[in-house]
N, CA, C and O atoms as a GROMACS GRO file, in nm:
protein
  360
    1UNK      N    1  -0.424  -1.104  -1.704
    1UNK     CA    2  -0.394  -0.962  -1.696
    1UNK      C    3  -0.522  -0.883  -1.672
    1UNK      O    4  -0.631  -0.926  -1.710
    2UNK      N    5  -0.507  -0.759  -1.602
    2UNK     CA    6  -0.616  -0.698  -1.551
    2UNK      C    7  -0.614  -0.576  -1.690
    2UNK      O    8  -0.515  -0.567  -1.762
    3UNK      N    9  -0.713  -0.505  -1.706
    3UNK     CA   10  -0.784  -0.396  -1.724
    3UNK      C   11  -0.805  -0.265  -1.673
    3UNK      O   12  -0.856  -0.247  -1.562
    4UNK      N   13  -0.771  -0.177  -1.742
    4UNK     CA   14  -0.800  -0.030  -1.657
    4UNK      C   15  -0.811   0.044  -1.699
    4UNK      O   16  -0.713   0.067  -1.770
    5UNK      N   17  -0.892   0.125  -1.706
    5UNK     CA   18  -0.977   0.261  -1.794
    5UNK      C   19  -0.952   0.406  -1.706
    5UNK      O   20  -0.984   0.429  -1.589
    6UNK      N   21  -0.899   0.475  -1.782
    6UNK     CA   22  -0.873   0.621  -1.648
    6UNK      C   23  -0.947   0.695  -1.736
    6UNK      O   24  -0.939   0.669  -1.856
    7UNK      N   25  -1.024   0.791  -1.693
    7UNK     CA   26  -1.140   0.893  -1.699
    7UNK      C   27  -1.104   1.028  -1.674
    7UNK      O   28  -1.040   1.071  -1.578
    8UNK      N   29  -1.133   1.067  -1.732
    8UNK     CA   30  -1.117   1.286  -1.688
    8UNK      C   31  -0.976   1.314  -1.683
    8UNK      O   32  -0.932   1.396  -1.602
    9UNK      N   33  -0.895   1.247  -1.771
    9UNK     CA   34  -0.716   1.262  -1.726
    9UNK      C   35  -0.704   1.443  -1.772
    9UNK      O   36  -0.798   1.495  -1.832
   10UNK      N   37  -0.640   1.484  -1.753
   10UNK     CA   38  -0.588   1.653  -1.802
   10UNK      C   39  -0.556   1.618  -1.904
   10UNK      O   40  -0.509   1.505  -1.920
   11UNK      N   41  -0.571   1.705  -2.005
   11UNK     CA   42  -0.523   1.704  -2.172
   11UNK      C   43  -0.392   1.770  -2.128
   11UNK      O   44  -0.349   1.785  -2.242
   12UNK      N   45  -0.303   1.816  -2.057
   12UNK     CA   46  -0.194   1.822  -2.072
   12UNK      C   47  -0.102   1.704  -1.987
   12UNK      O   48   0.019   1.711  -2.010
   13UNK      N   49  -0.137   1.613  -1.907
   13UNK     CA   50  -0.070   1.554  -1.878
   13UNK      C   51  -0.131   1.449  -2.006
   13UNK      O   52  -0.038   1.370  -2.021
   14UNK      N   53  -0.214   1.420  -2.080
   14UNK     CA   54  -0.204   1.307  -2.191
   14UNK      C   55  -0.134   1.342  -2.265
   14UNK      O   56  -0.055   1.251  -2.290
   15UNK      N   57  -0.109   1.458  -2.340
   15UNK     CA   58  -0.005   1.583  -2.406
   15UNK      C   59   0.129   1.517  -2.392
   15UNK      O   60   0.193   1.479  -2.491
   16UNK      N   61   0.183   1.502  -2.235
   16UNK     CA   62   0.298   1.498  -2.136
   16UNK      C   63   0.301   1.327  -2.174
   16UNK      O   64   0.407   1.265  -2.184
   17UNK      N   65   0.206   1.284  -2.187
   17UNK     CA   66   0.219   1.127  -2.149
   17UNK      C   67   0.251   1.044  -2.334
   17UNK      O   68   0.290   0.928  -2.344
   18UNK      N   69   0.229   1.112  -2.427
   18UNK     CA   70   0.240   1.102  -2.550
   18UNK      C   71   0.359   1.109  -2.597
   18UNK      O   72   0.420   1.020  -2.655
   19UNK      N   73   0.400   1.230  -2.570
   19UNK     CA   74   0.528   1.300  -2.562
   19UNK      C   75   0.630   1.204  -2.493
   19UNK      O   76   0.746   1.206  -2.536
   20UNK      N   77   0.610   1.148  -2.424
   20UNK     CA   78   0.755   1.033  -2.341
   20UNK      C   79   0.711   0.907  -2.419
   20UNK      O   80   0.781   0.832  -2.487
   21UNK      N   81   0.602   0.903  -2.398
   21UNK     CA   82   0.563   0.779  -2.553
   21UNK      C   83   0.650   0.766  -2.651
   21UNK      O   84   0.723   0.668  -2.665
   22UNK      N   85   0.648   0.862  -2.724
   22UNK     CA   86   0.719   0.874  -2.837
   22UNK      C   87   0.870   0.853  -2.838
   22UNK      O   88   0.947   0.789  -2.909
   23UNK      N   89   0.881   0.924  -2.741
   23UNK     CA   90   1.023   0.976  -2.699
   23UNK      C   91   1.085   0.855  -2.686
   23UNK      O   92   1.198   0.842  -2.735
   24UNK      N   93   1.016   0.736  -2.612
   24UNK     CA   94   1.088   0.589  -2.551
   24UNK      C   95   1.007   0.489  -2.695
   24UNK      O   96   0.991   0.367  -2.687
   25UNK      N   97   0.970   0.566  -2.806
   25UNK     CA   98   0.907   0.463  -2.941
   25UNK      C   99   0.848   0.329  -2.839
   25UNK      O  100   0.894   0.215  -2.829
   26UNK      N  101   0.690   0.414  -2.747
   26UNK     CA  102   0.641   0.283  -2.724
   26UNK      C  103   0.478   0.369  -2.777
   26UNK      O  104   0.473   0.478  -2.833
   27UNK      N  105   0.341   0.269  -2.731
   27UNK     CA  106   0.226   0.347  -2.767
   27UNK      C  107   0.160   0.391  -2.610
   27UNK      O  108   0.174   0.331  -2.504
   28UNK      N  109   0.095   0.500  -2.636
   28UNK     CA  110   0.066   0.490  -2.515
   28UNK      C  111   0.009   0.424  -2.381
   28UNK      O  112  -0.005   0.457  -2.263
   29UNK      N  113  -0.022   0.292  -2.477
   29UNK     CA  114  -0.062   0.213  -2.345
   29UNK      C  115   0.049   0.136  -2.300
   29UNK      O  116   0.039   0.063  -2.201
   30UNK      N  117   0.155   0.147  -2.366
   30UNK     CA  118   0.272   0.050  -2.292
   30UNK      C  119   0.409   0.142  -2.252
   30UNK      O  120   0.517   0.090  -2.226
   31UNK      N  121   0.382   0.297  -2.254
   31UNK     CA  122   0.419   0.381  -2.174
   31UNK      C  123   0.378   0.408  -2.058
   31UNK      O  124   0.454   0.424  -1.962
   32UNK      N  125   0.219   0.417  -2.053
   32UNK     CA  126   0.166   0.422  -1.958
   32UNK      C  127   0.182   0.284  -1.832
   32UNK      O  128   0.172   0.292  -1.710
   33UNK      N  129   0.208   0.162  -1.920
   33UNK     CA  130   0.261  -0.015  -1.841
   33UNK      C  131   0.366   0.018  -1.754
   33UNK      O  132   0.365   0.026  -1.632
   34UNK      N  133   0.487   0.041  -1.860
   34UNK     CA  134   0.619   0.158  -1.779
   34UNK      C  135   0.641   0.213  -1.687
   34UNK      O  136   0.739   0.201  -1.613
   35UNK      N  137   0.514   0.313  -1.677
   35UNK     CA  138   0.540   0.404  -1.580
   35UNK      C  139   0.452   0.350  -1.466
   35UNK      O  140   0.484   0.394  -1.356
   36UNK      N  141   0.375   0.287  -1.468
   36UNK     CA  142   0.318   0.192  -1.343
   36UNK      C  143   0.414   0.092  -1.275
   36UNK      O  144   0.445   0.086  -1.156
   37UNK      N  145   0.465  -0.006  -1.408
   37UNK     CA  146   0.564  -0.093  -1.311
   37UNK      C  147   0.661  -0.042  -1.242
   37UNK      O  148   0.678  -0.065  -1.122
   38UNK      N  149   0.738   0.039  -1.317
   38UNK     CA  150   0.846   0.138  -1.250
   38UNK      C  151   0.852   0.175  -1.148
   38UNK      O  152   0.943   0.167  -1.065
   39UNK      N  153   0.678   0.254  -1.141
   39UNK     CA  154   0.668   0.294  -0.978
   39UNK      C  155   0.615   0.233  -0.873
   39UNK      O  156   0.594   0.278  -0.760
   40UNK      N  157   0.589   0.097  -0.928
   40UNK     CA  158   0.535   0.032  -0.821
   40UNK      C  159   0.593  -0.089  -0.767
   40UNK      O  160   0.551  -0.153  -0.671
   41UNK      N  161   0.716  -0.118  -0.853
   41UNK     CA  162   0.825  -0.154  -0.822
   41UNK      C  163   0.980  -0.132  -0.779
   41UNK      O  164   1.044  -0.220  -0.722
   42UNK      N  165   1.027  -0.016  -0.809
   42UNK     CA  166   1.111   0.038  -0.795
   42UNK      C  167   1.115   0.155  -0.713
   42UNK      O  168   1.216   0.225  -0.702
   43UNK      N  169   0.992   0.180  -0.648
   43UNK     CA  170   0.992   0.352  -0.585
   43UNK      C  171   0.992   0.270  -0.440
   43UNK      O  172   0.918   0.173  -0.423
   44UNK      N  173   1.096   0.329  -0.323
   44UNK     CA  174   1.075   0.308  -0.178
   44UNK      C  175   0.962   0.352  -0.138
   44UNK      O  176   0.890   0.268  -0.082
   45UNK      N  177   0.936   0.424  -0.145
   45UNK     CA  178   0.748   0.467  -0.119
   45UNK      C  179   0.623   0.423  -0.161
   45UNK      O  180   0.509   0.453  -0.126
   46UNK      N  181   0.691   0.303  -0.287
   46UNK     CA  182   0.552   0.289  -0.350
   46UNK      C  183   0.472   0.174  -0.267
   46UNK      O  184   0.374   0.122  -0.320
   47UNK      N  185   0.511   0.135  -0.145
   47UNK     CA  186   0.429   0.044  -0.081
   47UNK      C  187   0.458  -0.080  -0.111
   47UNK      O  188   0.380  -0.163  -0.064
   48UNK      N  189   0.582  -0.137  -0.200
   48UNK     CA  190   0.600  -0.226  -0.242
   48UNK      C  191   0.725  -0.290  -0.167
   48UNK      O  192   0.840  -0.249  -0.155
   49UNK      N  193   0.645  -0.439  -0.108
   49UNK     CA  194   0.736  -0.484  -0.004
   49UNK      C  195   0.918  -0.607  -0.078
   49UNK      O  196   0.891  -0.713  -0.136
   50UNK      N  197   0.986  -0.589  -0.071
   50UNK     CA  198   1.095  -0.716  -0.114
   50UNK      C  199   1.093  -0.802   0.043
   50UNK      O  200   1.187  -0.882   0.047
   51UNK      N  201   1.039  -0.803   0.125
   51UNK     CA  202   1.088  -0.860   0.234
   51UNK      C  203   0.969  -0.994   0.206
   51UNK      O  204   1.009  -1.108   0.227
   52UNK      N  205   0.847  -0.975   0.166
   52UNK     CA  206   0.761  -1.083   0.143
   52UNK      C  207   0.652  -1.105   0.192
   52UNK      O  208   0.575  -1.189   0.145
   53UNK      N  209   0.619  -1.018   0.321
   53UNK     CA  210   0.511  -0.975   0.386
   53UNK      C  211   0.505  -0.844   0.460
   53UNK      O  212   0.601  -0.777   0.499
   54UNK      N  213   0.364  -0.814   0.474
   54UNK     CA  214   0.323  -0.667   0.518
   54UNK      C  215   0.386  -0.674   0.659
   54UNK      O  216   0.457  -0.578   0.686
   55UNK      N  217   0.374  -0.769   0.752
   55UNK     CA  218   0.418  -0.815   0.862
   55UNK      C  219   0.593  -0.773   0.860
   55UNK      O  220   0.628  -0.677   0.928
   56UNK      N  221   0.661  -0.824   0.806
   56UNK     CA  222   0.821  -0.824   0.806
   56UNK      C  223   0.852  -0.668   0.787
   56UNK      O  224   0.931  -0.610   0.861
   57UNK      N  225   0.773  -0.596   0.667
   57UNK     CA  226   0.796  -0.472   0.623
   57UNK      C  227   0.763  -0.389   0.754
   57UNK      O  228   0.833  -0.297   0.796
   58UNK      N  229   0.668  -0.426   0.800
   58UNK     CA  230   0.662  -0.326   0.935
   58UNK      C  231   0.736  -0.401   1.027
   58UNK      O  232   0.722  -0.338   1.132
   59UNK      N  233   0.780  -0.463   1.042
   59UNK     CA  234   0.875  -0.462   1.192
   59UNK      C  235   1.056  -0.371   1.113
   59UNK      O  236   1.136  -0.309   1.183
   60UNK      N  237   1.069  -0.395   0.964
   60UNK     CA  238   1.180  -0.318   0.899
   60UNK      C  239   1.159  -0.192   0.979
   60UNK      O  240   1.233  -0.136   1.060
   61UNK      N  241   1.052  -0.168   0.939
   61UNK     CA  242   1.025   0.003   0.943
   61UNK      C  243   0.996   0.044   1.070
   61UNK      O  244   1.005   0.163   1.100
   62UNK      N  245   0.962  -0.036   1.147
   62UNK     CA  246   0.962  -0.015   1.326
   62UNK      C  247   1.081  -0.033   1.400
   62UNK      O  248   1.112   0.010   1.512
   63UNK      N  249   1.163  -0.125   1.294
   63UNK     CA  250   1.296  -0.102   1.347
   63UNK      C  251   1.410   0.014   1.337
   63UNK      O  252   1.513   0.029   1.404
   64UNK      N  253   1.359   0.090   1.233
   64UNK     CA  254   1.436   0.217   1.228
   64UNK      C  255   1.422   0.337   1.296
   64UNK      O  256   1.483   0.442   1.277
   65UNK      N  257   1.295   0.301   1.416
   65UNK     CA  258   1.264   0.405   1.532
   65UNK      C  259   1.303   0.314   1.638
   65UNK      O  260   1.276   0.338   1.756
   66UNK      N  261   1.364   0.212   1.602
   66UNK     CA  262   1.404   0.164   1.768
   66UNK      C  263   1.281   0.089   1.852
   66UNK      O  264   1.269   0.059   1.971
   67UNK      N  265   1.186   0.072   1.724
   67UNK     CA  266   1.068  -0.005   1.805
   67UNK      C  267   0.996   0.015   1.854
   67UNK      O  268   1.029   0.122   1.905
   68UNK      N  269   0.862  -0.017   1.901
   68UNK     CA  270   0.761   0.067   1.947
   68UNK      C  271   0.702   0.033   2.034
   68UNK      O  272   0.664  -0.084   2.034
   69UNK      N  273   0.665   0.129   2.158
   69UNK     CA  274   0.658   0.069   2.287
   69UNK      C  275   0.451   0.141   2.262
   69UNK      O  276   0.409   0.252   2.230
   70UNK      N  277   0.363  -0.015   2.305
   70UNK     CA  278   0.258   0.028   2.287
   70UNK      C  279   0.195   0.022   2.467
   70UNK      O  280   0.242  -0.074   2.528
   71UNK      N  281   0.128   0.084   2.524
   71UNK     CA  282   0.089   0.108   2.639
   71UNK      C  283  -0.076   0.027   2.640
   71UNK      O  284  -0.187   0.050   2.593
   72UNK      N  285  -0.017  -0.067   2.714
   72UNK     CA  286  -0.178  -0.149   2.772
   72UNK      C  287  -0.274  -0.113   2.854
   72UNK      O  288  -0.249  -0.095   2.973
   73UNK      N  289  -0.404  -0.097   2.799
   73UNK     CA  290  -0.512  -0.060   2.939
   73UNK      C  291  -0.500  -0.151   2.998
   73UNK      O  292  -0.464  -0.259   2.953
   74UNK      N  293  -0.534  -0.125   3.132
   74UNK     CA  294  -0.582  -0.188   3.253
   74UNK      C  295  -0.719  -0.252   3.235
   74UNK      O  296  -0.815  -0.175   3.246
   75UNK      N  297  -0.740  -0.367   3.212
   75UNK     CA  298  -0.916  -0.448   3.214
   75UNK      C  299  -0.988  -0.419   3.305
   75UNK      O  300  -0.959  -0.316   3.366
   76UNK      N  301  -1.065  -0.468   3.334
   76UNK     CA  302  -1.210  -0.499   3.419
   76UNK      C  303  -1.267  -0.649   3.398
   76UNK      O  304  -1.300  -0.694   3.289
   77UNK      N  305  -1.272  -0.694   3.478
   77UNK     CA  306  -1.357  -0.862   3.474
   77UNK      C  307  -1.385  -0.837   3.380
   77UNK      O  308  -1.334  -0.874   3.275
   78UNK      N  309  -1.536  -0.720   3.409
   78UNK     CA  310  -1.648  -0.718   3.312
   78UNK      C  311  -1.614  -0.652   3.171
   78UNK      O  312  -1.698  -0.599   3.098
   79UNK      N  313  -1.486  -0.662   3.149
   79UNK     CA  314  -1.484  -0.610   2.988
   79UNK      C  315  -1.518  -0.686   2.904
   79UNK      O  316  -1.510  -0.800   2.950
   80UNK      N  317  -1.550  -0.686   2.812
   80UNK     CA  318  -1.552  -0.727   2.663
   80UNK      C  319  -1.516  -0.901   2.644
   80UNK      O  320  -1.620  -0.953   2.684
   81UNK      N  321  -1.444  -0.988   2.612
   81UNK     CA  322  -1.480  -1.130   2.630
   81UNK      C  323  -1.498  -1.156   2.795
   81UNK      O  324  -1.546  -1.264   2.828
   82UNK      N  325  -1.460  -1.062   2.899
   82UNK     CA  326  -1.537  -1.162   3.054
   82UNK      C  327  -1.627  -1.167   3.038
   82UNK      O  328  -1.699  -1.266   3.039
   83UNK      N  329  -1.662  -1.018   3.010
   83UNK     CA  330  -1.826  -1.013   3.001
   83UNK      C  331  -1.940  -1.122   2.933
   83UNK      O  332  -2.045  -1.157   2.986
   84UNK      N  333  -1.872  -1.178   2.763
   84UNK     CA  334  -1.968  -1.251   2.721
   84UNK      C  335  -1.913  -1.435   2.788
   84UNK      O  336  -1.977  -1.540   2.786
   85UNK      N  337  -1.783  -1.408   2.836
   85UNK     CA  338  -1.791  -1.569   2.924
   85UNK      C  339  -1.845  -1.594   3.008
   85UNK      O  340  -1.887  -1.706   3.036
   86UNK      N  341  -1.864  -1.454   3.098
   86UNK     CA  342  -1.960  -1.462   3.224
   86UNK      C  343  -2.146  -1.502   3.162
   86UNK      O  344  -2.194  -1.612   3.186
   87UNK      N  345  -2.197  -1.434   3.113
   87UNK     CA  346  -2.304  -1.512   3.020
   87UNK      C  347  -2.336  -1.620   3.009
   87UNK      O  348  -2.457  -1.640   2.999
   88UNK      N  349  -2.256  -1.718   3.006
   88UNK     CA  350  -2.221  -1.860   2.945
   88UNK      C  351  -2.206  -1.914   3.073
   88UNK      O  352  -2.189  -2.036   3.064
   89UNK      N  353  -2.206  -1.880   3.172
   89UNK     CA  354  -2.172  -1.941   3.313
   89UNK      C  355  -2.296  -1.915   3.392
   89UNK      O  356  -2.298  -1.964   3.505
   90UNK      N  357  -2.394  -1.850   3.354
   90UNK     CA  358  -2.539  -1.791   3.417
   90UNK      C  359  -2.665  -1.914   3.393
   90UNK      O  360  -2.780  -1.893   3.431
   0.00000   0.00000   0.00000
């Protein structure tokens, strides 16, 4: 298990955070556990994937615009790996 120290919190949201403490008879560090897992499991926004990779989650979510059409530059020999293969051939 990891460790975590929060610094400069507002005395009214520790106030706020005591207060639901109590309210759910836990202490505040396992109110504060609560309200992390909760949201970092249970919130659609919280960045938290069920599909199993970052990969799958974005093609989900690229699939609900119908997919995404990305536009290719046009090269040059001399771009960027010709350039350092041509090197190698000198």
């Amino acid at each position: 298990m990891a460790d975590m120290t929060i610094r400069n919190l507002d005395r009214e949201l520790w106030r706020r955070l005591l207060l639901r403490a109590v309210a759910h008879d836990r202490t505040a560090e396992e109110e504060t556990r609560a309200i992390l897992t909760d949201a970092l499991t249970n919130s659609p926004d919280a960045g938290y994937t069920t599909s199993g990779t970052w990969t799958a989650e974005l093609r989900r979510l690229a699939g609900d615009w119908g997919g995404v059409e990305l536009r290719i530059p046009e090269r040059e020999v001399g771009d960027g790996v010709h350039r350092i293969l041509a090197l190698g051939e000198g």
